[in-house]
C-alpha positions as CSV (number, residue, x, y, z in Angstrom):
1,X,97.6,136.6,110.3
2,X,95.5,136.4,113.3
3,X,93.4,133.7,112.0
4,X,96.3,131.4,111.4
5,X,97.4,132.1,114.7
6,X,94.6,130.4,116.0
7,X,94.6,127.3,114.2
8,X,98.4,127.2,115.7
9,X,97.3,127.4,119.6
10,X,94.6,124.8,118.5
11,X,96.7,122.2,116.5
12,X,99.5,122.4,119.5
13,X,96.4,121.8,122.2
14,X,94.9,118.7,120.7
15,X,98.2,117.6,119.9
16,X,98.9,117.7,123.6
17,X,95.4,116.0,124.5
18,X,96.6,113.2,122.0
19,X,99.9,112.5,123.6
20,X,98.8,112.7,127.2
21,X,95.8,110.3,127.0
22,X,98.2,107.7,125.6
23,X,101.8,108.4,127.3
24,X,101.6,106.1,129.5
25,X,100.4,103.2,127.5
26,X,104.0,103.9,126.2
27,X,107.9,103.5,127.4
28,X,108.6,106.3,129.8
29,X,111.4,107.3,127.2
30,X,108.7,108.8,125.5
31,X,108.3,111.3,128.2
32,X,111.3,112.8,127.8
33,X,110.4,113.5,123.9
34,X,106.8,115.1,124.6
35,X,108.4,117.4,127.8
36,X,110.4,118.6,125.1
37,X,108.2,119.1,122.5
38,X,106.0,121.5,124.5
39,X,107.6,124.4,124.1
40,X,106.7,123.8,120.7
41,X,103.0,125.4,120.8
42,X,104.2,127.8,122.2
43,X,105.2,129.3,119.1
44,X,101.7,129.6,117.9
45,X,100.1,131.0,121.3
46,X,102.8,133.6,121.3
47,X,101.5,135.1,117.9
48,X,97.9,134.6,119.0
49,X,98.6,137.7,121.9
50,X,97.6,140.8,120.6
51,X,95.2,139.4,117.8
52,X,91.6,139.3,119.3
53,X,89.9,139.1,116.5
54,X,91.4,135.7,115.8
55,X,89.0,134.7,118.6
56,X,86.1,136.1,116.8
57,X,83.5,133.1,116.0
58,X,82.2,135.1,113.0
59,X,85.8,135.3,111.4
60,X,87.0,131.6,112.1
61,X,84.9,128.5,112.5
62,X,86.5,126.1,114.9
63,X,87.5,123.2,113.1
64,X,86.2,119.7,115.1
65,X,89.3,117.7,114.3
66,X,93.1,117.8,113.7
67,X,92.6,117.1,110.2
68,X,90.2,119.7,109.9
69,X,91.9,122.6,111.4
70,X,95.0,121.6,109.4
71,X,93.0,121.5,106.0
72,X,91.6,125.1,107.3
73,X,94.7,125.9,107.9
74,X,96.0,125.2,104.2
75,X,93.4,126.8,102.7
76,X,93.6,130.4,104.8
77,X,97.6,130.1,104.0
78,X,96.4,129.9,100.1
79,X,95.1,133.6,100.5
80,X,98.2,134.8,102.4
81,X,102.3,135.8,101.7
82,X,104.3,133.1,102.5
83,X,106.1,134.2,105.6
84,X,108.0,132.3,107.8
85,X,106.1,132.1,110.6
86,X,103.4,131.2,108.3
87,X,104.9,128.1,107.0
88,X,106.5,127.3,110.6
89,X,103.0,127.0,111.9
90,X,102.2,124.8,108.7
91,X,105.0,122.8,109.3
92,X,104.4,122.1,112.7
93,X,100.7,121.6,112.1
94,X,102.1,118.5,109.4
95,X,104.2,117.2,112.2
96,X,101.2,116.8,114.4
97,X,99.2,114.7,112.0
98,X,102.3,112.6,110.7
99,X,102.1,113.9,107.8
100,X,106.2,114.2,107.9
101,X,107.2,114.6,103.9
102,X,104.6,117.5,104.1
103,X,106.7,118.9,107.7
104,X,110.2,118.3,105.7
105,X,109.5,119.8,102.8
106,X,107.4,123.1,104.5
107,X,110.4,123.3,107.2
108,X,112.7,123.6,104.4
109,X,111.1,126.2,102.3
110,X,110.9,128.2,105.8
111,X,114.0,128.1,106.6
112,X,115.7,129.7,103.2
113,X,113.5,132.8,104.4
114,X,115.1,132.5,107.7
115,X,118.3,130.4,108.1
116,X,119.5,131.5,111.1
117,X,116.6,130.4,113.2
118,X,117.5,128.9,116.7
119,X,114.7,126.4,117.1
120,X,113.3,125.5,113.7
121,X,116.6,124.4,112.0
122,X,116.4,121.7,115.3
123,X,112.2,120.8,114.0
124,X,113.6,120.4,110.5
125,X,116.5,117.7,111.6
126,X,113.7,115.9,113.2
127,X,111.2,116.2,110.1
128,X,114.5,114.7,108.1
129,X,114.4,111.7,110.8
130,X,110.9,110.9,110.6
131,X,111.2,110.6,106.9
132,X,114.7,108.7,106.3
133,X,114.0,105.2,105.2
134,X,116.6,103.4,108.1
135,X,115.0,105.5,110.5
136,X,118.0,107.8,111.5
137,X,119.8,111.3,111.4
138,X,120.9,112.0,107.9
139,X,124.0,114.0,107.8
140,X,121.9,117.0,107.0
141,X,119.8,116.6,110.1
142,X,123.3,116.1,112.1
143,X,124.8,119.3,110.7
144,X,121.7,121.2,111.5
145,X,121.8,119.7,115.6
146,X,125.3,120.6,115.6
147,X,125.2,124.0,114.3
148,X,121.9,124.8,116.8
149,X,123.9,123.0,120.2
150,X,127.0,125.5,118.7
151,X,124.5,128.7,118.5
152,X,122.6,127.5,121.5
153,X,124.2,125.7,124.4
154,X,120.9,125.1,126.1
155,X,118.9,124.3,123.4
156,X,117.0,121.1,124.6
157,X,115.5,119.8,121.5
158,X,119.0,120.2,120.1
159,X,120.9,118.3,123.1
160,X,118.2,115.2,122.9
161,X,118.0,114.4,120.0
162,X,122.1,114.7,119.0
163,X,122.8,112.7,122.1
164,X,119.7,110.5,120.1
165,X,122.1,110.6,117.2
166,X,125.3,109.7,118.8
167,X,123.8,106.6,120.2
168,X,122.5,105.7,117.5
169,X,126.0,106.1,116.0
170,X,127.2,103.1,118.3
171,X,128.9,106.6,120.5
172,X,127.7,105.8,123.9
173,X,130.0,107.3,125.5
174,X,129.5,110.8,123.1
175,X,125.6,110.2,123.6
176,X,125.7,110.0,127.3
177,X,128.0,112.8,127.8
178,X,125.5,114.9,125.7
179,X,122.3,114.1,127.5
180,X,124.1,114.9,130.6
181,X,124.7,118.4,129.7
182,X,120.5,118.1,128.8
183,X,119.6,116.6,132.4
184,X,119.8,120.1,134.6
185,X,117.7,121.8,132.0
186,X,114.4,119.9,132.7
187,X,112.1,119.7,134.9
188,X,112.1,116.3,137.2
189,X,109.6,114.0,135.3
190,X,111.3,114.5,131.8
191,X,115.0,114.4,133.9
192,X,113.7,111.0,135.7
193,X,112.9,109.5,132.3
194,X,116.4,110.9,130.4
195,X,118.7,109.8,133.6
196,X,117.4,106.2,132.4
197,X,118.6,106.8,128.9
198,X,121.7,107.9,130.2
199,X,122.5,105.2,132.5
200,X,121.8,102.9,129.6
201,X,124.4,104.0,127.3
202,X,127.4,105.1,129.7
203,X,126.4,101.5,130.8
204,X,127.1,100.8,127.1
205,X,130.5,102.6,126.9
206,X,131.2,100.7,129.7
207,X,131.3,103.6,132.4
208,X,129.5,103.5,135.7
209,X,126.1,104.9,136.1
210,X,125.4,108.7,137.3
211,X,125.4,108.9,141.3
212,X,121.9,108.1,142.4
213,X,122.2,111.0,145.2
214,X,121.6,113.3,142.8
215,X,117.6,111.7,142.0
216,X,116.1,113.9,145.5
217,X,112.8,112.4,145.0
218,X,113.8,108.7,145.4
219,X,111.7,107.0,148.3
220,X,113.0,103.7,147.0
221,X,116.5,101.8,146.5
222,X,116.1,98.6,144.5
223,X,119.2,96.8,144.1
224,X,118.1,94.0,141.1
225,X,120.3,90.9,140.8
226,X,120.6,87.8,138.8
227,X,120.7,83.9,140.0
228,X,123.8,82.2,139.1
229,X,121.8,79.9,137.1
230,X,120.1,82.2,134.9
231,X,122.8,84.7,134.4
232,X,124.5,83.1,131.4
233,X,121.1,83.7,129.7
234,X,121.2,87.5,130.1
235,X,122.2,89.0,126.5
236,X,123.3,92.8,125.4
237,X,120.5,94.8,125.0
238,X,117.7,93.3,127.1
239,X,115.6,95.2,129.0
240,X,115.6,95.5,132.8
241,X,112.0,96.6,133.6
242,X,111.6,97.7,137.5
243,X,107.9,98.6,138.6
244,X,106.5,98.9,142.4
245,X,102.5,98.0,142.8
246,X,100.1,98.8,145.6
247,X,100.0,95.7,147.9
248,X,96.6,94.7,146.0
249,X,98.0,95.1,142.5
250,X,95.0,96.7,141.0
251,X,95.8,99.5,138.6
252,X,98.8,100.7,136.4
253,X,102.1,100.9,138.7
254,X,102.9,103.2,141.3
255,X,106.0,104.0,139.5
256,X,108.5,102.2,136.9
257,X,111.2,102.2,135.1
258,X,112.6,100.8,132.0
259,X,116.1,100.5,131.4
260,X,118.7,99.0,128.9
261,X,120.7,96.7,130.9
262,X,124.7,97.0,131.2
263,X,125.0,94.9,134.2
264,X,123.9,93.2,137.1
265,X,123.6,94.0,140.0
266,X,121.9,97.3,139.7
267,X,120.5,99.7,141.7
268,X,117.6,101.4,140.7
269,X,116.1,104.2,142.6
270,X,112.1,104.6,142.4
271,X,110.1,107.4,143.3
272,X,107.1,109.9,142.3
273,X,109.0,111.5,139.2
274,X,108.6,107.5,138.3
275,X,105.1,107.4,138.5
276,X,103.1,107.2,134.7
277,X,99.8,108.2,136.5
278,X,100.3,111.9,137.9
279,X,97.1,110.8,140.8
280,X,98.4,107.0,141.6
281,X,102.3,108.3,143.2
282,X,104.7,106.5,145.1
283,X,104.1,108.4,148.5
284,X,100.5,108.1,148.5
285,X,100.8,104.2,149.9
286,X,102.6,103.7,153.2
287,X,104.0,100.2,151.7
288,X,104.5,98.7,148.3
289,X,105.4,95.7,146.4
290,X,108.6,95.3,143.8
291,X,109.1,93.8,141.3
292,X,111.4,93.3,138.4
293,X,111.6,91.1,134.8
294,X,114.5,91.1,132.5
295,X,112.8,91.6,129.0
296,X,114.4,89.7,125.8
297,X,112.2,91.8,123.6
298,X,111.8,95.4,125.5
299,X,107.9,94.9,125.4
300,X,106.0,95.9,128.9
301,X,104.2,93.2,128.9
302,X,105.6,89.6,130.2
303,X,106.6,86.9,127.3
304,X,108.1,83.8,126.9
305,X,111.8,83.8,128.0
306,X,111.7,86.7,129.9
307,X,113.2,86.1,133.5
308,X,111.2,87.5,136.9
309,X,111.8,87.8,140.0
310,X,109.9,87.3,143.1
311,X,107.8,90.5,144.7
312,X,109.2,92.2,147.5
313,X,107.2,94.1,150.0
314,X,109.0,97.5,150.9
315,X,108.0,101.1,153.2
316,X,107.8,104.1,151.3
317,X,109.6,106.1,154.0
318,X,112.7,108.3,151.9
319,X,115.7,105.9,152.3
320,X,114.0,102.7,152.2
321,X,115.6,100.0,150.5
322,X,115.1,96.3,148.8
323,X,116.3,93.3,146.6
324,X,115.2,91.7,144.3
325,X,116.5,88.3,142.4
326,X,115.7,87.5,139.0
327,X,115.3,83.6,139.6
328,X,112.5,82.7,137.4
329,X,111.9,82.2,133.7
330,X,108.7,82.9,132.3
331,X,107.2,79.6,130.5
C-alpha cells in the first residue's frame, strides 16, 4: 500500500507544476477549476502519513515522468487487491495524463466497492464529461452532482461544476444561483475568477450583476461603455476583456478580467485577486493604464472585428475609478 501511496503525492505534484506554469497562458476561468481541483492530491498525501517506508529509495524508484509513474503505478496495482482507494489513486492518476476513458472506467469500478463516497462520485461525473462526445454532463454525471450537492452542501467540486451544467443547460439563472452558494467557500483568487462566471450568466438570465462592494480587494472601478456608433455591432456572447498594464506596457497585465458580456455599460472592478502573475500585482505600481476590447471570438489576443478602446491612465489608491469607451474597431 505504501508504495502506491507515493506515486499518488507524486502524480498530484507534477500535476500541479503542469497547471501552474501554464495557467496563465489561459482564461482566468480556468483558475477557478485548478483551485478546485487541489484538494484533489490530497487524497494521496493523506495515505502517504504513516507509511515511511514508501519513501525508502531501495523499495520505490522515482519515476522521471507523469507517464512513468503512472505505468509504475499500473504495474505495482497488478500485484495488489483491488481496493478502493487503490483504484481512486489510479483513476486520478488517468485523469492527470488525459487518459479520461481509462479515469471513467477505473472511477466506476471504484465506486460499486464504495457508493456512498462524498467526493469520488463528483471525479466520476467529471470523468463522464471529459469523455461524452458533445462535450457535456450526461444524465448520469447530473444525477451523481445532484446526489453529492444533496449529501454535501458545501461540496465545491459538486457546486461548480452543476452550476457548469445548468449553464450549459441554457439555465442561467439556475447556474448563477448555484455558483453563488460556491463563492463564500473559496478563497479570493478562485472567488475573483467564479464572480466573473457569475456575473456572466445572471447577466444571461437577464438579472443584474452581484454588488461589487462585496469584491474588498478592488483598487480599481472601470465603468466600460460603448460608442453609439459601434453599439449595433455588439452581439450575444462576445467577450468583454478588461486588463490594466504598467504605464510602459512591458510584461503580462497587472491584472484582467474576462467576461461574457450582458450589457453595456459595465462596471468592472480590478484588483490583486485579478492579477495572473502572483509577483507583477495591482498595488505594486502607484499608477496604471486601462484598457478594454470587446472580443467577437473570446480569444486573448486582438483580431479582426474586435472593437477597443482608448488607454486610460488611473491611481491605484483603493477607490479609484475610470472610463473607458469602446470607439475603435480593430482592422
Amino acid at each position: 500500500m505504501g508504495s502506491f501511496v507515493f506515486f499518488a503525492a507524486l502524480l498530484g505534484l507534477i500535476a500541479i507544476a503542469f497547471a501552474i506554469a501554464t495557467l496563465w497562458q489561459r482564461s482566468r476561468g480556468l483558475a477557478v477549476g485548478l483551485a478546485l481541483a487541489l484538494p484533489l492530491v490530497a487524497g494521496g498525501v493523506y495515505y502517504l502519513k504513516g507509511q515511511p517506508a514508501a519513501l525508502d529509495p531501495a523499495n520505490v524508484r522515482a519515476p522521471t515522468t507523469v507517464e512513468e509513474a503512472v505505468a509504475q503505478l499500473q504495474h505495482r496495482l497488478a500485484d495488489e487487491p483491488e481496493t478502493f482507494e487503490n483504484l481512486v489513486v489510479l483513476a486520478r492518476s488517468f485523469m492527470a495524463t488525459e487518459k479520461f476513458v481509462e479515469a471513467r472506467d477505473t472511477y466506476a469500478r471504484a465506486l460499486k466497492l464504495k457508493p456512498d463516497d462524498l467526493d469520488v462520485p463528483v471525479e466520476y461525473a467529471e470523468s463522464l464529461l471529459r469523455t461524452s462526445a458533445d462535450h457535456r454532463f450526461p444524465p448520469q454525471a447530473v444525477g451523481l452532482l445532484e446526489r453529492a450537492v444533496e449529501k454535501s452542501p458545501q461540496n465545491q467540486r459538486a457546486l461548480f461544476f452543476l452550476g457548469m451544467q445548468r449553464f450549459q443547460s441554457d439555465k442561467p439563472a439556475e447556474a448563477a444561483a448555484i455558483w453563488e452558494k460556491l463563492l463564500p467557500l473559496l478563497q479570493p483568487d478562485a472567488a475573483a475568477a467564479l464572480r466573473s462566471q457569475i456575473d456572466s450568466a445572471r447577466a444571461a438570465a437577464g438579472l443584474a450583476n452581484l454588488p461589487q462592494a462585496v469584491a474588498a480587494d478592488a483598487l480599481v472601478k472601470v465603468e466600460v461603455s460603448i460608442d453609439g456608433v459601434l453599439a449595433g455591432q455588439v452581439r450575444p456572447g462576445d467577450v468583454l476583456f478588461v486588463y490594466a498594464r504598467t504605464l510602459e506596457g512591458v510584461g503580462p497585465p497587472l491584472a484582467a478580467k474576462r467576461i461574457v458580456l450582458g450589457r453595456l455599460p459595465q462596471v468592472i472592478n480590478l484588483g490583486d485577486a485579478d492579477s495572473p502573475m502572483p509577483t507583477a500585482k495591482l498595488s505594486s505600481q502607484p499608477e496604471v493604464v486601462v484598457m478594454a476590447r470587446l472580443s467577437r471570438s473570446g480569444d486573448a489576443n486582438s483580431a479582426s472585428g474586435d472593437i477597443e478602446a482608448d488607454p486610460v491612465t488611473v491611481s491605484t489608491k483603493p477607490g479609484s475609478s475610470a472610463s473607458v469607451v469602446l470607439n475603435r474597431t480593430v482592422p
